[in-house]
mmCIF file of the N, C-alpha and C atoms, coordinates in Angstrom:
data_MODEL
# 
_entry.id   MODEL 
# 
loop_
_atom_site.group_PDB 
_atom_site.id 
_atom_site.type_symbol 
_atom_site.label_atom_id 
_atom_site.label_alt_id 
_atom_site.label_comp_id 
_atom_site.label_asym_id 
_atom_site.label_entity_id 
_atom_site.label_seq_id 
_atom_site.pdbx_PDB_ins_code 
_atom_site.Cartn_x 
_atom_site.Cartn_y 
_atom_site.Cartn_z 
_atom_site.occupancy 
_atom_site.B_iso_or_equiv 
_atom_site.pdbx_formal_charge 
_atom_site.auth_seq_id 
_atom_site.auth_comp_id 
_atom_site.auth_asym_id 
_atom_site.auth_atom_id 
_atom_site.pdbx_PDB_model_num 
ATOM 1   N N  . UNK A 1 1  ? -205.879 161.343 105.056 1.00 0.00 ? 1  UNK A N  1 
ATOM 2   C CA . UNK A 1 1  ? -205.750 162.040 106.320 1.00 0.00 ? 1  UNK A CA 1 
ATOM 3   C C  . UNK A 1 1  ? -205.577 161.046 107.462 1.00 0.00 ? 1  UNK A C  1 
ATOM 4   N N  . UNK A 1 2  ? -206.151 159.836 107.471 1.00 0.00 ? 2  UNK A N  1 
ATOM 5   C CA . UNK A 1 2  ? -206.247 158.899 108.474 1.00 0.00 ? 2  UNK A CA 1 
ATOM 6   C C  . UNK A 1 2  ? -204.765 158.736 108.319 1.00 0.00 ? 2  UNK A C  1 
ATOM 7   N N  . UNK A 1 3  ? -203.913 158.026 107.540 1.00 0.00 ? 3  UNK A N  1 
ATOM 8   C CA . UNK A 1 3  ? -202.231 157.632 107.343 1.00 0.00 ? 3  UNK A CA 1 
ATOM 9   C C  . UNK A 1 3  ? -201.876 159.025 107.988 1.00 0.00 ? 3  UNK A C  1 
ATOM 10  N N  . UNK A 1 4  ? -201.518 160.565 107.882 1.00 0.00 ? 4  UNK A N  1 
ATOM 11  C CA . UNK A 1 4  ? -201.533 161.435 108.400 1.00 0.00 ? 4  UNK A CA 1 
ATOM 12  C C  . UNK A 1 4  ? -201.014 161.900 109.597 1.00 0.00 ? 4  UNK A C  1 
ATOM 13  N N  . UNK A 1 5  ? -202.466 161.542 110.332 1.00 0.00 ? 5  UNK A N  1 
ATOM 14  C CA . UNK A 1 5  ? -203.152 162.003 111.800 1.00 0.00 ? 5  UNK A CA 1 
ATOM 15  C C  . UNK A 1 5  ? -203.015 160.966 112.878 1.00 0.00 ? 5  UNK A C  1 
ATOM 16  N N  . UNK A 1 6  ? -203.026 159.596 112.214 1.00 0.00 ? 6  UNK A N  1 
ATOM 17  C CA . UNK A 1 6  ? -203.153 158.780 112.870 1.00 0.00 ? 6  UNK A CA 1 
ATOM 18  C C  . UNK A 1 6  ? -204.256 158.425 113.462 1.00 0.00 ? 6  UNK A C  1 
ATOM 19  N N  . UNK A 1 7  ? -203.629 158.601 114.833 1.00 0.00 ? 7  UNK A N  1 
ATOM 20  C CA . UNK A 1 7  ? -204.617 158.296 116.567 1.00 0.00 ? 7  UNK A CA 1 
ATOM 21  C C  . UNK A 1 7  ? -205.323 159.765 116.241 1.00 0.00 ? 7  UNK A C  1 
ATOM 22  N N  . UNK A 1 8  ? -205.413 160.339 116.158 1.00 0.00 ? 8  UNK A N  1 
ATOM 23  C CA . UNK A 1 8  ? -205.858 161.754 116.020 1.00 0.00 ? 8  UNK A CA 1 
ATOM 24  C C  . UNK A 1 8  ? -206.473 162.256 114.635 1.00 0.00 ? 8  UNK A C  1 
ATOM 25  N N  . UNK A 1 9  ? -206.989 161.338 114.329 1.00 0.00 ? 9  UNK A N  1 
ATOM 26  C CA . UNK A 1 9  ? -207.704 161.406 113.049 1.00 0.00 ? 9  UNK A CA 1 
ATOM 27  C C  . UNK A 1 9  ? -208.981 161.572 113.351 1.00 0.00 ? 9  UNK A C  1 
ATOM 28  N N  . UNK A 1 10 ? -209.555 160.575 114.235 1.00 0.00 ? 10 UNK A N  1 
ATOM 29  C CA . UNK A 1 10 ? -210.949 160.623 114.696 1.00 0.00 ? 10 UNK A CA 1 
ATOM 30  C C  . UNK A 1 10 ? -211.484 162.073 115.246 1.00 0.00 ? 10 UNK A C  1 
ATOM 31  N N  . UNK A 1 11 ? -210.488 162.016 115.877 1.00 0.00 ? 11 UNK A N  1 
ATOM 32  C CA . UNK A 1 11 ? -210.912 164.077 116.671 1.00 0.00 ? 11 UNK A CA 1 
ATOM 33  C C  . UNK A 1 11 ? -210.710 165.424 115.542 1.00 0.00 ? 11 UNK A C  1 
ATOM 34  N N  . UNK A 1 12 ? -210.090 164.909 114.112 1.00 0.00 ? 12 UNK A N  1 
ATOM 35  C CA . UNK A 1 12 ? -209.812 165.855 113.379 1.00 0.00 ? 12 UNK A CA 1 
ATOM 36  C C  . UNK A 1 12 ? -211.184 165.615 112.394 1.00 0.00 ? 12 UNK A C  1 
ATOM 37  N N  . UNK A 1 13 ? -212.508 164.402 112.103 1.00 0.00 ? 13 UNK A N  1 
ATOM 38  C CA . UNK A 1 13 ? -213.056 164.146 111.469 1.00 0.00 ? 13 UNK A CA 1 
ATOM 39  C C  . UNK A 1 13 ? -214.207 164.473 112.107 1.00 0.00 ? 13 UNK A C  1 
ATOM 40  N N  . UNK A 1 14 ? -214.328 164.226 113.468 1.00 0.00 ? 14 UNK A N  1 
ATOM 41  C CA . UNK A 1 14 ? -215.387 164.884 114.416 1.00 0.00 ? 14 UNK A CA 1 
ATOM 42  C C  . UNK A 1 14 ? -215.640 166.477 114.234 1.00 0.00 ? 14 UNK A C  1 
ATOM 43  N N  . UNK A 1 15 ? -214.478 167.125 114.174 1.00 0.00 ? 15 UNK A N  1 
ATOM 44  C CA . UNK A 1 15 ? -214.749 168.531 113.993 1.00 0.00 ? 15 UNK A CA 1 
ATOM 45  C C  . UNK A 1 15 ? -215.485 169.145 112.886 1.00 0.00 ? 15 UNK A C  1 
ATOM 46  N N  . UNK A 1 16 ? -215.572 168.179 111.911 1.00 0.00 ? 16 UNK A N  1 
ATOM 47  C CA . UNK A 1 16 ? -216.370 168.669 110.483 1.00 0.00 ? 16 UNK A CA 1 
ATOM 48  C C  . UNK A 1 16 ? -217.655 168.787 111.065 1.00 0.00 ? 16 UNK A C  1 
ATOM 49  N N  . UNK A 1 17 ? -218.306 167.858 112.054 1.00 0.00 ? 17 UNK A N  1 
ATOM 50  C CA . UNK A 1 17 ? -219.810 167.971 112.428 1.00 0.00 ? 17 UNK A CA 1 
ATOM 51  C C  . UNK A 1 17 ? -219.895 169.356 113.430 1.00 0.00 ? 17 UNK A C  1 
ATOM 52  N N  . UNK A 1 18 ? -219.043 170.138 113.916 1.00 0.00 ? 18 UNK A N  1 
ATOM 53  C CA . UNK A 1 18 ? -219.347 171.178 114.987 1.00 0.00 ? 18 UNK A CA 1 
ATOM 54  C C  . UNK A 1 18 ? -219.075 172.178 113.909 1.00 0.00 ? 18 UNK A C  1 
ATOM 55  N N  . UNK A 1 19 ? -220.130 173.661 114.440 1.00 0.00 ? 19 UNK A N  1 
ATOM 56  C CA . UNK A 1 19 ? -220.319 174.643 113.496 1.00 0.00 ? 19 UNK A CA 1 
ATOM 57  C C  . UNK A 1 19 ? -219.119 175.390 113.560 1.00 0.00 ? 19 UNK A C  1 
ATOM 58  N N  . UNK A 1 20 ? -218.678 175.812 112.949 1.00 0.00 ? 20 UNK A N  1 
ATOM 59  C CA . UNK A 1 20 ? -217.651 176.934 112.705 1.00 0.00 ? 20 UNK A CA 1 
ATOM 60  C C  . UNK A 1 20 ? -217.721 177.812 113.177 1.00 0.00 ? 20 UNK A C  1 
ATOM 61  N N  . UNK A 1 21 ? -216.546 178.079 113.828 1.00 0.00 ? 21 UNK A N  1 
ATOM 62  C CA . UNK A 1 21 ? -216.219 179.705 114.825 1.00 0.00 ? 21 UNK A CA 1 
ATOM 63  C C  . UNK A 1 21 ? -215.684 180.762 113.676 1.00 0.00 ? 21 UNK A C  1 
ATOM 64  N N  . UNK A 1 22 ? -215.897 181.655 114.036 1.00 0.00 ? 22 UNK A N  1 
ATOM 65  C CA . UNK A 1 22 ? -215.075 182.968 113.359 1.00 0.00 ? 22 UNK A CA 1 
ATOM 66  C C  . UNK A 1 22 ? -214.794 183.704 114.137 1.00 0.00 ? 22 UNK A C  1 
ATOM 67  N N  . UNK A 1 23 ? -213.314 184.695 113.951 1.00 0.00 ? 23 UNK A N  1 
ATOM 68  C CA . UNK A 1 23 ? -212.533 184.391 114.445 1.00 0.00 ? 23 UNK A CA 1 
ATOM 69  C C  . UNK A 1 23 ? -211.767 186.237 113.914 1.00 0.00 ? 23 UNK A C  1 
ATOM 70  N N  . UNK A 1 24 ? -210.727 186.440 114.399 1.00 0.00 ? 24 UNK A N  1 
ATOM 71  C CA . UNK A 1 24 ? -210.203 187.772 114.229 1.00 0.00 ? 24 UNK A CA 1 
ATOM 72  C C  . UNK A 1 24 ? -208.985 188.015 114.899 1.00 0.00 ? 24 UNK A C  1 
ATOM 73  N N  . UNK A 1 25 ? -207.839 188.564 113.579 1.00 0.00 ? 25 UNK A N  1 
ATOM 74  C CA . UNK A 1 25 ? -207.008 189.006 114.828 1.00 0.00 ? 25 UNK A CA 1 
ATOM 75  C C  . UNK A 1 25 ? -206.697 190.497 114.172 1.00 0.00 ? 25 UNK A C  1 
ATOM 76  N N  . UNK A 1 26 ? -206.071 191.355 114.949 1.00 0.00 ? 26 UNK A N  1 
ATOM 77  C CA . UNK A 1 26 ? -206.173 192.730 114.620 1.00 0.00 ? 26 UNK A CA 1 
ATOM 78  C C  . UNK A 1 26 ? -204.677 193.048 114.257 1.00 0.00 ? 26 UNK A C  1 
ATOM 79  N N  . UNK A 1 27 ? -204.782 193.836 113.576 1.00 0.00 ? 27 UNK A N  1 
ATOM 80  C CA . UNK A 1 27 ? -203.476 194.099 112.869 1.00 0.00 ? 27 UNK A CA 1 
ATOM 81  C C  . UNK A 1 27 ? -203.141 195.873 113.670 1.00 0.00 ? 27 UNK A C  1 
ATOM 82  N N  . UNK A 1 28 ? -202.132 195.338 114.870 1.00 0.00 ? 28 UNK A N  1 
ATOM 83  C CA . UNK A 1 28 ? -201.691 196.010 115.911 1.00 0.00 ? 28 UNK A CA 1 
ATOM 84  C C  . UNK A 1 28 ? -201.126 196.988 115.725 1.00 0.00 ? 28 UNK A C  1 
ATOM 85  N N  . UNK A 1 29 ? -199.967 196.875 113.998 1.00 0.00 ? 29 UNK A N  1 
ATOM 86  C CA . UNK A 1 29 ? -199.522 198.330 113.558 1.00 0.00 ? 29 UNK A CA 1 
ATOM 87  C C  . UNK A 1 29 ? -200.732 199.043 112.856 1.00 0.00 ? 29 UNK A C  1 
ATOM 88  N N  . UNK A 1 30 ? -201.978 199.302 112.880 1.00 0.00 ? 30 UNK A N  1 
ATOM 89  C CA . UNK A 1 30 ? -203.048 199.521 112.436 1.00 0.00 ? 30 UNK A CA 1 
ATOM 90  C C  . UNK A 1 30 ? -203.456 200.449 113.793 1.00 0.00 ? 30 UNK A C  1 
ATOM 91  N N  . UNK A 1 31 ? -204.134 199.453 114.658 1.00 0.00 ? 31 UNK A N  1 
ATOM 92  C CA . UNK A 1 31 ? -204.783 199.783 115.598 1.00 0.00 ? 31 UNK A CA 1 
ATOM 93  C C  . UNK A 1 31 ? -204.219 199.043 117.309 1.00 0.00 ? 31 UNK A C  1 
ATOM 94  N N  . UNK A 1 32 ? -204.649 199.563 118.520 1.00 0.00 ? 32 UNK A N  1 
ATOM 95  C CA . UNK A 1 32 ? -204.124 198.618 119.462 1.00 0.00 ? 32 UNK A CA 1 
ATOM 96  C C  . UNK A 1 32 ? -205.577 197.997 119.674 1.00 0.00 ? 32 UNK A C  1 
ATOM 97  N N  . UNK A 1 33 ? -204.975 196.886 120.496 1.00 0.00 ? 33 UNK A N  1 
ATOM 98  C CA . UNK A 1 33 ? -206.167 196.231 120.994 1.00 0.00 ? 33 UNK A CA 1 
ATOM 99  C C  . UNK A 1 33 ? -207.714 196.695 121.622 1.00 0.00 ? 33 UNK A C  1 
ATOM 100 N N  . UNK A 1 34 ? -206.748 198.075 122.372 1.00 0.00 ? 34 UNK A N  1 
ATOM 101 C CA . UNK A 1 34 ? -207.772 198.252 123.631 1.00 0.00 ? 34 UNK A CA 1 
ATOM 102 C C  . UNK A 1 34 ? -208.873 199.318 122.833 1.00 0.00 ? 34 UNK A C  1 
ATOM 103 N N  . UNK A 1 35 ? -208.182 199.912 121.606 1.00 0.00 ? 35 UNK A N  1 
ATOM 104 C CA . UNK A 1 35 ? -208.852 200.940 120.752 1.00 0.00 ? 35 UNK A CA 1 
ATOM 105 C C  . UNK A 1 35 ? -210.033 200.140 119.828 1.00 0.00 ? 35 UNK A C  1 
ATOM 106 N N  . UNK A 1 36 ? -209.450 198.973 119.467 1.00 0.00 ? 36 UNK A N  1 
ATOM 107 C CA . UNK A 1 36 ? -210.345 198.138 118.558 1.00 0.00 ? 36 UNK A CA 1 
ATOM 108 C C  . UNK A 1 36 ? -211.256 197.831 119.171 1.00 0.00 ? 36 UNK A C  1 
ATOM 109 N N  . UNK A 1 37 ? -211.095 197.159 120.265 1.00 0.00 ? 37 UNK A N  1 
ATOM 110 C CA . UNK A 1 37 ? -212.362 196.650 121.216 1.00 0.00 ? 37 UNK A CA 1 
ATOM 111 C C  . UNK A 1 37 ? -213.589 197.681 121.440 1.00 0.00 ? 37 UNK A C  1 
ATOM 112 N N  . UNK A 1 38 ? -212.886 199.087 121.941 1.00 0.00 ? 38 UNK A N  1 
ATOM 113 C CA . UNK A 1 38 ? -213.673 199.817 122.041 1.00 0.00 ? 38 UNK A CA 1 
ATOM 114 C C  . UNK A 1 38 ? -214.893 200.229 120.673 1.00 0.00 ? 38 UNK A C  1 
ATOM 115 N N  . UNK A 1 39 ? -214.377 200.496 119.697 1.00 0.00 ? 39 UNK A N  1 
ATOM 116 C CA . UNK A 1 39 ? -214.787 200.735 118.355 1.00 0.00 ? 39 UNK A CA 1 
ATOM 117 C C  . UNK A 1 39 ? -215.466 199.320 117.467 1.00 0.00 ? 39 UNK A C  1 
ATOM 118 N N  . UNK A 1 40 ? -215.330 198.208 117.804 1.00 0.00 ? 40 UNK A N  1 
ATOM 119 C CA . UNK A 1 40 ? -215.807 197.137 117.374 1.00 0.00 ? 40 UNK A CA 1 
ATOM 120 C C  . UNK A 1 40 ? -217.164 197.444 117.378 1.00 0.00 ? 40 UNK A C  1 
ATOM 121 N N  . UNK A 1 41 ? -217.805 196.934 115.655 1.00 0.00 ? 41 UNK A N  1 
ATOM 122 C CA . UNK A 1 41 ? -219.340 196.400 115.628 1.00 0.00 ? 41 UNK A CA 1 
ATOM 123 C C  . UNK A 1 41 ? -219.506 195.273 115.902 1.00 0.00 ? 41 UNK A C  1 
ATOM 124 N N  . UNK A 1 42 ? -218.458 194.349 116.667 1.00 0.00 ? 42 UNK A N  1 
ATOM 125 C CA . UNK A 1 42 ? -218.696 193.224 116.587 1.00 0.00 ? 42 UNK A CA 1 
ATOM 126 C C  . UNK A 1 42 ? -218.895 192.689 118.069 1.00 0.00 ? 42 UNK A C  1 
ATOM 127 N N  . UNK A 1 43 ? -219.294 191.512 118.834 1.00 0.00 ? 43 UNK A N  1 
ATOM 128 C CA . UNK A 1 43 ? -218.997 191.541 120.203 1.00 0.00 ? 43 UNK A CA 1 
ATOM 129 C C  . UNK A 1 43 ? -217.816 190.573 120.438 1.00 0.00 ? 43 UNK A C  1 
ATOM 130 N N  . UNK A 1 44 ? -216.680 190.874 120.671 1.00 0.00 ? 44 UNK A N  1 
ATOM 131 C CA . UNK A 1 44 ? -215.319 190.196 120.938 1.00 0.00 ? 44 UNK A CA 1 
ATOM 132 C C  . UNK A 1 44 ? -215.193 189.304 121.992 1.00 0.00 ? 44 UNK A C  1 
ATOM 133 N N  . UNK A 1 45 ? -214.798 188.154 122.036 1.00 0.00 ? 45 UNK A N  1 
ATOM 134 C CA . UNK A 1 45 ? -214.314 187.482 123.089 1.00 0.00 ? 45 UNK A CA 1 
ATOM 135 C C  . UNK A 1 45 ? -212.882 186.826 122.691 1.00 0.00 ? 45 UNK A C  1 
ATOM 136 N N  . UNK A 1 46 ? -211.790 187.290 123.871 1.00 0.00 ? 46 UNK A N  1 
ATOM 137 C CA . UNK A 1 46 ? -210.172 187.102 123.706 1.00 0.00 ? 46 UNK A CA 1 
ATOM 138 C C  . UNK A 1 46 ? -210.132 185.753 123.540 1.00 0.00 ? 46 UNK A C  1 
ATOM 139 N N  . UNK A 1 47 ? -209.412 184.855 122.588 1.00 0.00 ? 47 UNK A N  1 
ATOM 140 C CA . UNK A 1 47 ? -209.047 183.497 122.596 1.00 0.00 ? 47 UNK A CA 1 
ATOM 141 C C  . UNK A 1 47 ? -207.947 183.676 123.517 1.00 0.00 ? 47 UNK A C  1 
ATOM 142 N N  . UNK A 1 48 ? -206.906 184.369 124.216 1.00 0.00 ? 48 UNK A N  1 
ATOM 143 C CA . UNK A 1 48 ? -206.479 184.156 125.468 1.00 0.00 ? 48 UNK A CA 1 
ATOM 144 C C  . UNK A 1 48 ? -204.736 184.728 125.524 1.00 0.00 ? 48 UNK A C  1 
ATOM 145 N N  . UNK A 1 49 ? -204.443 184.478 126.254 1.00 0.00 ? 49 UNK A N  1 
ATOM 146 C CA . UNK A 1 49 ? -203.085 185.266 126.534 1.00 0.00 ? 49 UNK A CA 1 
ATOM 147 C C  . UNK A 1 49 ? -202.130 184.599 125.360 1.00 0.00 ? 49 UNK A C  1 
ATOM 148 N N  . UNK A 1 50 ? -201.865 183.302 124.517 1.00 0.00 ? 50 UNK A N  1 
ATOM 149 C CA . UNK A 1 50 ? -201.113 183.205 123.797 1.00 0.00 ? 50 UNK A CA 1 
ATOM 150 C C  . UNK A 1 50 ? -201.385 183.897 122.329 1.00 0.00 ? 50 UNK A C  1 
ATOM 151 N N  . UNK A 1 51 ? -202.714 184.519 122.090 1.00 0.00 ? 51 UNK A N  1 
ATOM 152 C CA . UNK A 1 51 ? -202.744 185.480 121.157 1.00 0.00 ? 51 UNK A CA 1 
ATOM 153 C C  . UNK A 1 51 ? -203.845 187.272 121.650 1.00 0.00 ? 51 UNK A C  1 
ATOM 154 N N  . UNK A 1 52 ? -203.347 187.779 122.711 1.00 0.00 ? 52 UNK A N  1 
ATOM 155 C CA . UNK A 1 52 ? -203.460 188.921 122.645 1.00 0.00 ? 52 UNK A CA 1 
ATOM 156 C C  . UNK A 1 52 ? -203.885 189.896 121.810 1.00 0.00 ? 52 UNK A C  1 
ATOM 157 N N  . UNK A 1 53 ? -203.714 189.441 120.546 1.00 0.00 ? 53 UNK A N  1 
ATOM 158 C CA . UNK A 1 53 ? -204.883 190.431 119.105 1.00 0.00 ? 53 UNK A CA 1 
ATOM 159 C C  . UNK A 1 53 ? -205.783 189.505 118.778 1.00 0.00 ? 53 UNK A C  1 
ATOM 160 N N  . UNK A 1 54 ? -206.195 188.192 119.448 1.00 0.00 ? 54 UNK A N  1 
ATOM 161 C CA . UNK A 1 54 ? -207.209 187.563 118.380 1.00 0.00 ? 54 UNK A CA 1 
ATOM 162 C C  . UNK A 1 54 ? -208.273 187.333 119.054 1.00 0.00 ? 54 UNK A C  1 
ATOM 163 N N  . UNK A 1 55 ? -209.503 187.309 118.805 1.00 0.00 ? 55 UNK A N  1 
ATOM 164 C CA . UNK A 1 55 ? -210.656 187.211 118.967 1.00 0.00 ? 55 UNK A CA 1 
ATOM 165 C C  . UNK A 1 55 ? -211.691 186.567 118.414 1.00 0.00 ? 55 UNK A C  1 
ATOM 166 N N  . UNK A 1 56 ? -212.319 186.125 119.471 1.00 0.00 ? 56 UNK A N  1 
ATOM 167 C CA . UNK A 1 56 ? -213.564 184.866 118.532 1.00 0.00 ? 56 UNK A CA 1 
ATOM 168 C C  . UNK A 1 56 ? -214.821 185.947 118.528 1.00 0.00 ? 56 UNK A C  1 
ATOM 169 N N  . UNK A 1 57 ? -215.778 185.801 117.823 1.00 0.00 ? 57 UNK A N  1 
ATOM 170 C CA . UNK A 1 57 ? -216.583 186.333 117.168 1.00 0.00 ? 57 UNK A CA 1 
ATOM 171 C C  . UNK A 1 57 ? -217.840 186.173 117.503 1.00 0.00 ? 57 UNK A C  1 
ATOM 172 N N  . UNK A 1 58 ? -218.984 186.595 117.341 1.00 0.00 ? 58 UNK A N  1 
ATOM 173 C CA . UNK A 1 58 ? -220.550 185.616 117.751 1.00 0.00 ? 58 UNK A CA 1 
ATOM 174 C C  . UNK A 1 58 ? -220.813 185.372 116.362 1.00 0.00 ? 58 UNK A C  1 
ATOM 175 N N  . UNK A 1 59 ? -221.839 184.125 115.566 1.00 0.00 ? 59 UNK A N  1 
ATOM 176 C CA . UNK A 1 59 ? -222.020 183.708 114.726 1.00 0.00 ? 59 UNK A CA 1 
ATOM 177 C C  . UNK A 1 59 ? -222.377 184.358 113.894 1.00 0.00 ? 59 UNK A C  1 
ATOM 178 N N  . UNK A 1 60 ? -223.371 185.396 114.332 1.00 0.00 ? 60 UNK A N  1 
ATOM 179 C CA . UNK A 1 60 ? -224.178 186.145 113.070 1.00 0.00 ? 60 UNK A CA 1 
ATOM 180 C C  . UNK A 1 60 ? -222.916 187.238 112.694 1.00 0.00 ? 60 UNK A C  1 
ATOM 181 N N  . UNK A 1 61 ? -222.193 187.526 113.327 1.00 0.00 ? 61 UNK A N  1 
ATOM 182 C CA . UNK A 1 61 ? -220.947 188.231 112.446 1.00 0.00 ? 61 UNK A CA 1 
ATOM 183 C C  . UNK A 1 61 ? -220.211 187.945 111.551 1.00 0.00 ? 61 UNK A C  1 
ATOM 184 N N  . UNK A 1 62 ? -220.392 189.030 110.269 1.00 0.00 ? 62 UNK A N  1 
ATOM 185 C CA . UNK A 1 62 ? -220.002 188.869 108.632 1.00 0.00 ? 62 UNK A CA 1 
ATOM 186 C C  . UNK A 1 62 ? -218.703 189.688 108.728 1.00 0.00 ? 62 UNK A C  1 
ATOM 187 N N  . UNK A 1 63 ? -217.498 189.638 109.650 1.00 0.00 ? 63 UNK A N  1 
ATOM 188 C CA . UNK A 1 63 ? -216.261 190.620 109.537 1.00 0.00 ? 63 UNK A CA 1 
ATOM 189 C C  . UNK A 1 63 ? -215.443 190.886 107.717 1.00 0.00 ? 63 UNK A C  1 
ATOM 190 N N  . UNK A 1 64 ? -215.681 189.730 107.129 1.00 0.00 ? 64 UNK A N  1 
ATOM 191 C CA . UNK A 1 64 ? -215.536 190.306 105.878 1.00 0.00 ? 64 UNK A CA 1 
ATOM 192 C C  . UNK A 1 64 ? -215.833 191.236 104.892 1.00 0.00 ? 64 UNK A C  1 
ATOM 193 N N  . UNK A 1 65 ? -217.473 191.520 105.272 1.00 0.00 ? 65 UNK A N  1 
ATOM 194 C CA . UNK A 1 65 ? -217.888 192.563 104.666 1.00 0.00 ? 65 UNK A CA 1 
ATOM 195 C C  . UNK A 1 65 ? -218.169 194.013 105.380 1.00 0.00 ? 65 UNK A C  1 
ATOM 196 N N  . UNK A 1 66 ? -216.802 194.190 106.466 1.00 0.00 ? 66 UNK A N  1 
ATOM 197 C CA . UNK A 1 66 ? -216.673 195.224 106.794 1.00 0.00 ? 66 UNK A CA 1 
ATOM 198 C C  . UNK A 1 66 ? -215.612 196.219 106.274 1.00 0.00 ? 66 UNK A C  1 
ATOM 199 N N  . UNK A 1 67 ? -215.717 197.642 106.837 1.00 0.00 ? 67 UNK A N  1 
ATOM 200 C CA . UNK A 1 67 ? -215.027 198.300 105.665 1.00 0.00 ? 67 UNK A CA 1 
ATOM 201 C C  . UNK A 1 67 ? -213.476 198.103 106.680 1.00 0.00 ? 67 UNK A C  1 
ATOM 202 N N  . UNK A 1 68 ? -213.671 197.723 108.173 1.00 0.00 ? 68 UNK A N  1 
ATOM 203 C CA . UNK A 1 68 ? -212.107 197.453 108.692 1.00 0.00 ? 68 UNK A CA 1 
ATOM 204 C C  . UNK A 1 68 ? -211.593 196.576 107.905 1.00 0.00 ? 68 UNK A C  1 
ATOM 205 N N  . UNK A 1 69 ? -212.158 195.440 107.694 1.00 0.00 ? 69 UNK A N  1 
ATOM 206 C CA . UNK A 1 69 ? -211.442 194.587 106.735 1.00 0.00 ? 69 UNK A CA 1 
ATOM 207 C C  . UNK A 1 69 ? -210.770 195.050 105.647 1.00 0.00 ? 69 UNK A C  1 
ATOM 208 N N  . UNK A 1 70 ? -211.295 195.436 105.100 1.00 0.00 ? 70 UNK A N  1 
ATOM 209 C CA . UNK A 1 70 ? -211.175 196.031 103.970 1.00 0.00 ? 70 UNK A CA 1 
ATOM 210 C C  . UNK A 1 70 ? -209.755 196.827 103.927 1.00 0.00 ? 70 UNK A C  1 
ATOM 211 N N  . UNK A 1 71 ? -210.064 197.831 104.948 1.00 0.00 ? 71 UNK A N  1 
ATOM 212 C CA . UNK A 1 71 ? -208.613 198.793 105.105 1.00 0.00 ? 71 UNK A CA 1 
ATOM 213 C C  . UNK A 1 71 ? -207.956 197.751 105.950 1.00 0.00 ? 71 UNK A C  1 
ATOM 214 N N  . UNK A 1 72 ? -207.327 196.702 106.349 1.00 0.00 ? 72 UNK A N  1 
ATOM 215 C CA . UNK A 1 72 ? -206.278 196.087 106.753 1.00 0.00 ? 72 UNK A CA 1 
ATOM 216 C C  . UNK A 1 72 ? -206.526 196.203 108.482 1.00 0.00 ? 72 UNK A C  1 
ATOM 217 N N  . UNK A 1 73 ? -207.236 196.758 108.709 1.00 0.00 ? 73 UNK A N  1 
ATOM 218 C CA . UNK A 1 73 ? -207.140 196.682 110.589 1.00 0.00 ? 73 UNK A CA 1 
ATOM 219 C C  . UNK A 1 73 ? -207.346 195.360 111.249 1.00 0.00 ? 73 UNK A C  1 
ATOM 220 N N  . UNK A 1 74 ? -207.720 194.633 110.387 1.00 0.00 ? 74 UNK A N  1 
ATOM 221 C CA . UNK A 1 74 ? -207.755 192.585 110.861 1.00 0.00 ? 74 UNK A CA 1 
ATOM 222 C C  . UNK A 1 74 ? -207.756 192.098 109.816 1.00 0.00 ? 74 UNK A C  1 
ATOM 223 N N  . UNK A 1 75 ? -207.333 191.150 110.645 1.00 0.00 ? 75 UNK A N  1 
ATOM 224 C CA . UNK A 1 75 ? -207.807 189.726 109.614 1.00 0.00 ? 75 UNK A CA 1 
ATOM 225 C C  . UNK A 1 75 ? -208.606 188.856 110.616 1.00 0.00 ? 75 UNK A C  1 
ATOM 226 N N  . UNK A 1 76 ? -209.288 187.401 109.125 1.00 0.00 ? 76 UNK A N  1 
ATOM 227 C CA . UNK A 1 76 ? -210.489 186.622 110.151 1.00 0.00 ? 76 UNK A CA 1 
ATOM 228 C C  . UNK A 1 76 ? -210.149 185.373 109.066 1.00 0.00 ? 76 UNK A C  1 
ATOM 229 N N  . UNK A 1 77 ? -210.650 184.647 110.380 1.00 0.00 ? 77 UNK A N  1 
ATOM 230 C CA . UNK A 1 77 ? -210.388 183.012 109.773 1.00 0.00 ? 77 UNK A CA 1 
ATOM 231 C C  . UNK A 1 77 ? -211.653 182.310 110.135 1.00 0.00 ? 77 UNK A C  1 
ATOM 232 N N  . UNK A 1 78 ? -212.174 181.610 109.923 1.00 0.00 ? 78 UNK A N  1 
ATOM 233 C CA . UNK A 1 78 ? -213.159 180.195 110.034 1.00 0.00 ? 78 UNK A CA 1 
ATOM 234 C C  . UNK A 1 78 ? -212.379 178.816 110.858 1.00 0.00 ? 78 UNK A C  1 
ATOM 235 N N  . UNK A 1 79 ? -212.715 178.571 111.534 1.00 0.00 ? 79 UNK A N  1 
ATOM 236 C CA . UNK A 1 79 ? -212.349 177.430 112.792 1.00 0.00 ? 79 UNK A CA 1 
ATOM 237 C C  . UNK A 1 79 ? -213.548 176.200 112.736 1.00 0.00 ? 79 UNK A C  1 
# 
């Protein structure tokens, strides 16, 4: 990874020590945004105008073992 990243290796090796975000984006032919938000068990905060369906998460949220997941209304990633 160092050959890789380069100069930017150090800031990509640092990130292993900070805890992991989780993360969500909503699958828009599903649901709209403003409907999901409302209906969320989860508490949402927008990662920002260049992704408009995605949302960061608070820690103790398990979005995988929900039944939205499940039926396709998001997806979720680990950061």
């Amino acid at each position: 990874m160092r050959r890789l990243l380069g100069d930017e290796h150090t800031a990509f090796a640092a990130s292993y020590a900070q805890a992991a975000q989780v993360g969500l984006r909503i699958n828009t032919l599903k649901i709209s945004t403003a409907d999901f938000s409302s209906k969320s068990p989860f508490t949402l905060t927008p990662v920002g105008d260049c992704e408009p369906a995605g949302f960061r998460l608070a820690d103790e949220a398990r979005p995988g073992r929900h039944p939205y997941h499940a039926d396709g209304v998001y997806v979720f990633a680990l950061k």
